[in-house]
N, C-alpha and C positions, 0 to 999 in steps of 0.2 A: 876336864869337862869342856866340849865344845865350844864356841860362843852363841846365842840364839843369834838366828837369821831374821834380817828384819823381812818382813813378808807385806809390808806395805804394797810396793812394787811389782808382786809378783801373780801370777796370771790367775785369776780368780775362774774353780770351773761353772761351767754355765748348769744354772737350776733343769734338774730334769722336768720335763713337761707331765702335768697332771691329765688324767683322763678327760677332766672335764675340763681341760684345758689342749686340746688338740689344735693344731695346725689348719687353718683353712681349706678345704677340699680343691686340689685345679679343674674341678669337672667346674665350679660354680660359674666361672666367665663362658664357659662354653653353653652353659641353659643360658646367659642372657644372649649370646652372639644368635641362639638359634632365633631365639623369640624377636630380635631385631629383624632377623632374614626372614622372621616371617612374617610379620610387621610390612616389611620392603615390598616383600611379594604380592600381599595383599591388596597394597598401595598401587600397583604396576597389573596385576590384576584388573582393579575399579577403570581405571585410565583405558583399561584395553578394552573393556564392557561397554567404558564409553563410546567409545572407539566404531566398536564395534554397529553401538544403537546409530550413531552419526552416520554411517557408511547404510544401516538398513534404511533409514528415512530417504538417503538417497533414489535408491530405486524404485520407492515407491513416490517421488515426485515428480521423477523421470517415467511410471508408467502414467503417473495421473496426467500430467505433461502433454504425454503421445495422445492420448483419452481426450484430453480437450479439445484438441488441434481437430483430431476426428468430426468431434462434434461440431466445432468452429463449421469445418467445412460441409458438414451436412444445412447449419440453420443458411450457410450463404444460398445453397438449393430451394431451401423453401418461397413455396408458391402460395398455397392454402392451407389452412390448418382443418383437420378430421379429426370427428368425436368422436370416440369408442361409445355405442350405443349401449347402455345399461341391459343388462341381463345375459344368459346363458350365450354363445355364441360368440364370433368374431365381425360382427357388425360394427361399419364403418360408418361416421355421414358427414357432411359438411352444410353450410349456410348456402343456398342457392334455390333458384324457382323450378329449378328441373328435378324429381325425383331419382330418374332415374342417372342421372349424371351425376349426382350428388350422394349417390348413396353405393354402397360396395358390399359384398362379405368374403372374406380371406378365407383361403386355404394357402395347404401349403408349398402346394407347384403353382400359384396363380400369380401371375404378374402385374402390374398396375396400381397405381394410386390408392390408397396405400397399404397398396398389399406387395410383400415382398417374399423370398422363398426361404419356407422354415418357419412363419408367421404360423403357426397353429390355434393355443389357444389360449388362457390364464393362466391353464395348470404348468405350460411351458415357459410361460414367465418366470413363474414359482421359483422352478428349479431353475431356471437360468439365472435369475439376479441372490435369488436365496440359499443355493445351495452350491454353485460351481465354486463362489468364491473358497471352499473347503475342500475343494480337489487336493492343489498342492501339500496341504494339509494333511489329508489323507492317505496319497501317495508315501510323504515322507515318514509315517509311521513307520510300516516294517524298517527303515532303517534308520531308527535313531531311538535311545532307549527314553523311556517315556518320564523319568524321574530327572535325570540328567539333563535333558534339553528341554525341560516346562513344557510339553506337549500338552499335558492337561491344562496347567494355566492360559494357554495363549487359545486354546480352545475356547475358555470362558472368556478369555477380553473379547473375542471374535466374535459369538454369539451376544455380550453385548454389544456392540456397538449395530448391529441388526436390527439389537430391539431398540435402541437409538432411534435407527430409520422410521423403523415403526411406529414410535411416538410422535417425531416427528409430525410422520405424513400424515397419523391422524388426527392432528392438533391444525395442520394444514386444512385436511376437507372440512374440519370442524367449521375453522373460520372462512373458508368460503361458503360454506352452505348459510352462515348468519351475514356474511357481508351481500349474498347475490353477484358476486361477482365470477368472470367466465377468467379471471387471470390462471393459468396453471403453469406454478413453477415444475419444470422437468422432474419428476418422481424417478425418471430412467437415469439422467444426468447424474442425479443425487448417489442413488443405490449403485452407478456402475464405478461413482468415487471408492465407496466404501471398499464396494466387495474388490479393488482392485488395494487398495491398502491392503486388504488379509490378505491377498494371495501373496506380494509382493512383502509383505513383512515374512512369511515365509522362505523366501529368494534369500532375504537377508539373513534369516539365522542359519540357515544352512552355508552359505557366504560360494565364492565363488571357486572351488578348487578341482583337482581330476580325481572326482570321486563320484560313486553313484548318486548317493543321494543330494548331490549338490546339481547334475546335471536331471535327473529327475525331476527335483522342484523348478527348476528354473526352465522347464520344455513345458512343464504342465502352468506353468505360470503364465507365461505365454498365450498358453491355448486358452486360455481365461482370457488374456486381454484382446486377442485377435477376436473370440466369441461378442465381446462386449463393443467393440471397435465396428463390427457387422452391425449390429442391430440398435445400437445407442444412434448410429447415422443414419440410418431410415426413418427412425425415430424423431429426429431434429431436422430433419426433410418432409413429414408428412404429418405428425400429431403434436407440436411446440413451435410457437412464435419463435424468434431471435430470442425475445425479452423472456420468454420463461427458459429458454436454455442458460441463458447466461444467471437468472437466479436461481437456479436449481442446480448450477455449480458450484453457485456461492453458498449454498445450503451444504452440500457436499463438500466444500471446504470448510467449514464450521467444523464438522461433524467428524472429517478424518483429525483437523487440530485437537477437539476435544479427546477425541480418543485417543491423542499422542500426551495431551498433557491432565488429563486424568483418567485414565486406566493405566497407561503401561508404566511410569514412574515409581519408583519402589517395588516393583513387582521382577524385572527384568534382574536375574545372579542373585535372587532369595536363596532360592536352594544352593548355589555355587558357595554363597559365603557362609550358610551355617555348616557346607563342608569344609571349606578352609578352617574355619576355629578347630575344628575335631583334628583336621588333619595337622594344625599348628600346633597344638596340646600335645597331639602322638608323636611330631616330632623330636618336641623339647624334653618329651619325660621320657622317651628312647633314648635319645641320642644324646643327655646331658642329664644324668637322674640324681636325684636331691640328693646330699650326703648325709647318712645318716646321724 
């Protein structure tokens, strides 16, 4: 009979693994790697949004800018200031003993104090300080999809900051009509701030590249400001002191800051980021799916 072997020493085999005892899946580090890259993305994203808002406020301080300089250079013309005479019509008049030197009424081919060409009537105001600023806006619809670029939202910041104006200026006549006093801060200075911020925040999100709708906004934007640059300067040449041009910018500066720091904040990659989560979820439970 043999001798027994001692088996102290000897290579013990390894326990087979029970089902509910399985090995760790290698897909598991690959869902965290995604969720980090997507994580990173997100991160580099914000930064470029930022980026981005920083580079829009730009051109619209550079049109408000040019807008001023304009106006600067109309109130340094002024000689007399003319009231718009209350009621239907484009009736002019000023302080003097002569009627008829002192008194005017515009059309649109007529020339002279203060009447200039294109001068019509209220309802051309209307649209001109109320409605153009929504050109570039309008243009750049057919080519940018409506969900994707906040076309609707920016439509509604837009529209407020109008009725802004509007409050505004009516809280103004309020207090002049109880003060008696003849001060009139610029209403044109004020509104051609504004609506030059919308056109020009539009320049912005469209941004500047060789593409339609980038060169589209940015000619129609223009055409706004050069519009606003005509008739703001006759305007501060013949119906505002110095001193109401200059507080009727400052009004207008109030009014575009307020709109910068309470409407558009949190409002601007609403929709981009709650597509990013969707698109970060799809990615990691694609590309890295849970082991069963």
């Amino acid at each position: 009979m043999p001798p027994a072997v001692d088996k102290v020493g000897a290579k013990q085999p390894e326990p087979e693994a029970t089902p509910s005892e399985k090995a760790p899946s290698v897909k598991a580090p690959s869902l965290r790697g995604a969720s980090v890259r997507a994580e990173e993305e997100e991160e580099e994203s914000e930064e470029e949004e930022e980026e981005e808002d920083e580079a829009g406020w730009f051109w619209v301080a550079a049109a408000i800018a040019v807008y001023l300089l304009a106006c600067a250079s109309g109130s340094q013309m002024f000689v007399d200031k003319w009231w718009h005479v209350p009621g239907p019509g484009w009736d002019f008049q000023k302080h003097g003993p002569h009627i008829d030197q002192d008194a005017n009424t515009c059309h649109s081919t007529k020339d002279g104090a203060p009447c200039y060409y294109g001068m019509i009537n209220d309802l051309q105001q209307f649209y001109l300080w109320f409605c153009l600023p929504f050109a570039p806006w309008f243009v750049a619809l057919p080519f940018a999809a409506w969900s994707r670029h906040g076309q609707g939202r920016r439509l509604v910041e837009y529209v407020l900051m109008l009725v802004g104006f509007c409050m505004y200026t009516r809280a103004k006549v309020m207090v002049e009509i109880a003060t008696f006093t003849s001060f009139d801060p610029s209403d044109v200075v004020t509104v051609g701030m504004v609506g030059l911020a919308i056109a020009f925040k539009e320049v912005a999100v469209a941004g500047l590249h060789l593409s339609i709708l980038s060169l589209v906004t940015l000619l129609t934007s223009l055409g706004v400001l050069a519009s606003f640059l005509y008739y703001s300067y006759f305007s501060c040449v013949f119906l505002h002191t110095p001193a109401e041009v200059k507080s009727g910018a400052m009004y207008g500066l109030l009014l575009v800051i307020a709109m910068k720091w309470l409407v558009t904040p949190g409002s601007e990659g609403e929709y981009d980021e709650d597509e990013d989560d969707a698109e970060t979820g799809y990615v990691a439970l694609s590309g890295a799916p849970v082991p069963a």
